[in-house]
C-alpha positions in Angstrom: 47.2 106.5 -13.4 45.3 108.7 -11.0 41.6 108.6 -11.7 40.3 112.2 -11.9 37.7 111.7 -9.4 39.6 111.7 -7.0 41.1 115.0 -6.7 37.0 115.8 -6.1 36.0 113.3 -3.3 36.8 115.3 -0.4 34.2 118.1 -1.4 31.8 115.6 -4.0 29.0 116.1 -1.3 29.2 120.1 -0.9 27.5 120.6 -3.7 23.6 120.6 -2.4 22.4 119.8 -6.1 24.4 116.4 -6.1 23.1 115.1 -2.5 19.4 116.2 -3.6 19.6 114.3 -6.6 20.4 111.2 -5.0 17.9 111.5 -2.8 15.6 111.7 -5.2 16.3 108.7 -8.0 16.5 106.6 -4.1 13.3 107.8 -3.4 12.2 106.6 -6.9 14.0 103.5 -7.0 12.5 102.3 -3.9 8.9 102.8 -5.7 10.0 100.4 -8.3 12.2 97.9 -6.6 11.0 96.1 -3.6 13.8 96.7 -1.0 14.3 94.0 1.3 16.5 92.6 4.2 17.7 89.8 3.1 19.0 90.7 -0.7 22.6 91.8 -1.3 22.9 94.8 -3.0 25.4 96.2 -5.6 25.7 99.8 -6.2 27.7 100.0 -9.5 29.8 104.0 -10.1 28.9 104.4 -5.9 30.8 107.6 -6.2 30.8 109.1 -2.2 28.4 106.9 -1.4 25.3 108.9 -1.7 23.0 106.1 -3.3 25.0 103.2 -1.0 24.3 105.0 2.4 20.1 105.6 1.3 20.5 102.0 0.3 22.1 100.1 3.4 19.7 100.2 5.9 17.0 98.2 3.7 18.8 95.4 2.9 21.6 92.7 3.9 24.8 93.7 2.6 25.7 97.1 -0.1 29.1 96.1 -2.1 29.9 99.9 -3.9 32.0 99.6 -6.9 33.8 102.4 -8.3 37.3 102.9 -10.5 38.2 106.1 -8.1 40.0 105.1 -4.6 39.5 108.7 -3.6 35.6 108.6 -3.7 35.7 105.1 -2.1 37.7 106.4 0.9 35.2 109.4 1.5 32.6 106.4 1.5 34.4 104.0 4.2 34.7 106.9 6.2 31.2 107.3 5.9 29.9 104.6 6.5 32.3 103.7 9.2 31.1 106.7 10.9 27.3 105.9 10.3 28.2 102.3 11.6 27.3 100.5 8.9 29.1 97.8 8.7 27.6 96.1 6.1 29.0 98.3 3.2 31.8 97.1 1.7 33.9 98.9 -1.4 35.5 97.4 -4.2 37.7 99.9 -6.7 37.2 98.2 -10.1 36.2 99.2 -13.8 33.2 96.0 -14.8 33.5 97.8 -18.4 37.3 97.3 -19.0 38.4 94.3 -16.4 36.7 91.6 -15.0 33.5 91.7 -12.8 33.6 89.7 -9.4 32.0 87.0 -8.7 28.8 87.1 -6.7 24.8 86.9 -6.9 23.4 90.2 -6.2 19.2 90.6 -5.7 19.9 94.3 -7.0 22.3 96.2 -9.0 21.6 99.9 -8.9 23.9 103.2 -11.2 23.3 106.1 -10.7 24.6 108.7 -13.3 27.2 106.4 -14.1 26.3 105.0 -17.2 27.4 108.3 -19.3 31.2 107.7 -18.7 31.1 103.8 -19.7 32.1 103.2 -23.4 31.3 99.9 -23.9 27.7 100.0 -22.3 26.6 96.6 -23.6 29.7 94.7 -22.1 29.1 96.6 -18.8 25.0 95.5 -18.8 25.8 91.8 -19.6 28.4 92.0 -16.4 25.6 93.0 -14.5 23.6 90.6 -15.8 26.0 88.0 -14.8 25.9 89.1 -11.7 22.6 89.0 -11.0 20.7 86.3 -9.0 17.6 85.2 -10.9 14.8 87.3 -10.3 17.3 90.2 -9.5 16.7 93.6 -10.4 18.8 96.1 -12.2 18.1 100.2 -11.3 20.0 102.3 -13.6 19.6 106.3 -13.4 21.1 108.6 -16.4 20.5 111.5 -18.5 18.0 111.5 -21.1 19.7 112.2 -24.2 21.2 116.1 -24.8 22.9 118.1 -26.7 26.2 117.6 -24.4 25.6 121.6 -22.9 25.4 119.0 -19.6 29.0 118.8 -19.0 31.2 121.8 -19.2 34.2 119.9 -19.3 33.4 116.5 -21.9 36.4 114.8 -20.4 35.7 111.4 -19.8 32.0 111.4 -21.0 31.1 108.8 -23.1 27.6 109.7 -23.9 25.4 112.6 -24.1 22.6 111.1 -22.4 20.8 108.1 -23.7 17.6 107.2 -25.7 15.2 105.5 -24.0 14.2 103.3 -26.5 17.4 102.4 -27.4 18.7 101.4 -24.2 15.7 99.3 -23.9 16.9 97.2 -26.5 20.4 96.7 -25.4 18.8 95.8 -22.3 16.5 93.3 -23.6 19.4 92.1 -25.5 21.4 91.5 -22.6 18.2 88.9 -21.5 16.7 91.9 -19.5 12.9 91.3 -18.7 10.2 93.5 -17.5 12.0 96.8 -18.6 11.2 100.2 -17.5 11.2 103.9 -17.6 10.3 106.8 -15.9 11.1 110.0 -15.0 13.4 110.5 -11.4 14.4 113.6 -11.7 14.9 116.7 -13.1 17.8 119.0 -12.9 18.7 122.5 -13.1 21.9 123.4 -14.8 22.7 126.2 -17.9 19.1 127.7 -17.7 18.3 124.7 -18.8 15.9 121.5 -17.3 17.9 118.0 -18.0 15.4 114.6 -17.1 16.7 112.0 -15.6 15.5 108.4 -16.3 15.3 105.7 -14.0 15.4 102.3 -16.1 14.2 99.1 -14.3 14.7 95.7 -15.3 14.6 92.3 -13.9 16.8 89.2 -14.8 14.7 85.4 -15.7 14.0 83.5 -13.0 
C-alpha cells in the first residue's frame, strides 16, 4: 500500500516553515546532546532528511528510518549530492514490525511521534537500540486541541503532555529526562510549542 508521504516528497522542503523548523529543534538538540564523531546516529520518522543532513557532519554514521520510500529517495539524493556518504536509509515502521539490530549513541524524532499509535512499543524499540549511555532526542507538539492538522488522517495524537510522556519514558528505563521548549510555530492564527524531550539510557 502506498504510504501517503510519498506523493509529498518531491516538494516536502518547499515549504520555508518546515526547513526552519528543523533548523531550529537541531539547533536545540545540539544544546542538550553532546554531538560527537565517533557515535552512530539514528534519526527515527527522517522524513527528507532535514534533521539527518544537520546531523551528519557531527558524527560517525546517520542511519534515517522512515515507512515512506518516497521521502527516503528525496533523502539519498540529497545526501548523495552533499557527499555524504555516511547516511544510510532504512524504510521500516519500529511501531508495527521489528526494529534492526544495532547500538546507536543517539536516536533523535522529530515531529514524528504524533503519527505513532503504539508510542510505548515504539520508545522501548529505541531503547533497545540504544548503546548504554545513549541518548534519545524526541521533538513533538505540546498537547492541542487537534486545530494543528487540517486533514487528521494518520494522526495519532494531538500533541502530547509533557508529564505524561515523562512517565512512559521513565517506564521504558529512560534516565535523566527532559524538557524544553524548541520551537514555536505559526499556523491558524494560532502559536503551537514544540517540546524537545531528552533522555539517556543506564550505563
Amino acid at each position: 500500500m502506498e504510504n501517503p508521504f510519498d506523493a509529498r516528497a518531491k516538494t516536502w522542503d518547499e515549504d520555508p516553515r518546515r526547513v526552519q523548523l528543523a533548523a531550529d529543534l537541531f539547533a536545540a538538540l545540539a544544546q542538550q546532546v553532546p554531538l560527537r564523531p565517533d557515535i552512530s546516529a539514528l534519526d527515527y520518522g527522517c522524513g527528507t532528511g532535514l534533521l539527518t543532513l544537520a546531523l551528519a557532519p557531527r558524527v560517525r554514521r546517520v542511519l534515517a528510518v522512515d515507512s515512506s520510500k518516497g521521502m527516503l529517495e528525496v533523502l539519498a539524493q540529497k545526501a548523495k549530492a552533499c557527499g555524504l556518504r555516511h547516511v544510510q536509509t532504512l524504510c521500516a515502521d519500529f511501531a508495527t514490525g521489528p526494529a534492526p539490530s544495532g547500538a546507536h549513541g543517539l536516536i533523535a524524532s522529530a515531529m514524528a511521534l504524533h503519527h505513532v499509535a503504539e508510542t510505548e512499543t515504539l520508545l522501548r524499540n529505541f531503547f533497545a537500540l540504544l548503546a548504554p549511555g545513549g541518548a534519545l532526542a524526541l521533538a513533538d507538539l505540546d498537547a492541542e486541541d487537534g486545530s494543528f492538522h487540517g486533514n487528521r488522517a494518520g494522526i495519532s495524537h494531538f500533541g502530547f503532555d509533557r508529564a505524561q510522556l515523562a512517565r512512559q519514558l521513565a517506564t521504558c528505563g529512560f534516565e535523566d529526562i527532559q524538557f524544553t521548549t524548541a520551537a514555536r510555530i505559526e499556523k491558524n492564527s494560532r502559536t503551537y510549542p514544540v517540546f524537545l524531550a531528552t533522555a539517556r539510557k543506564p550505563g
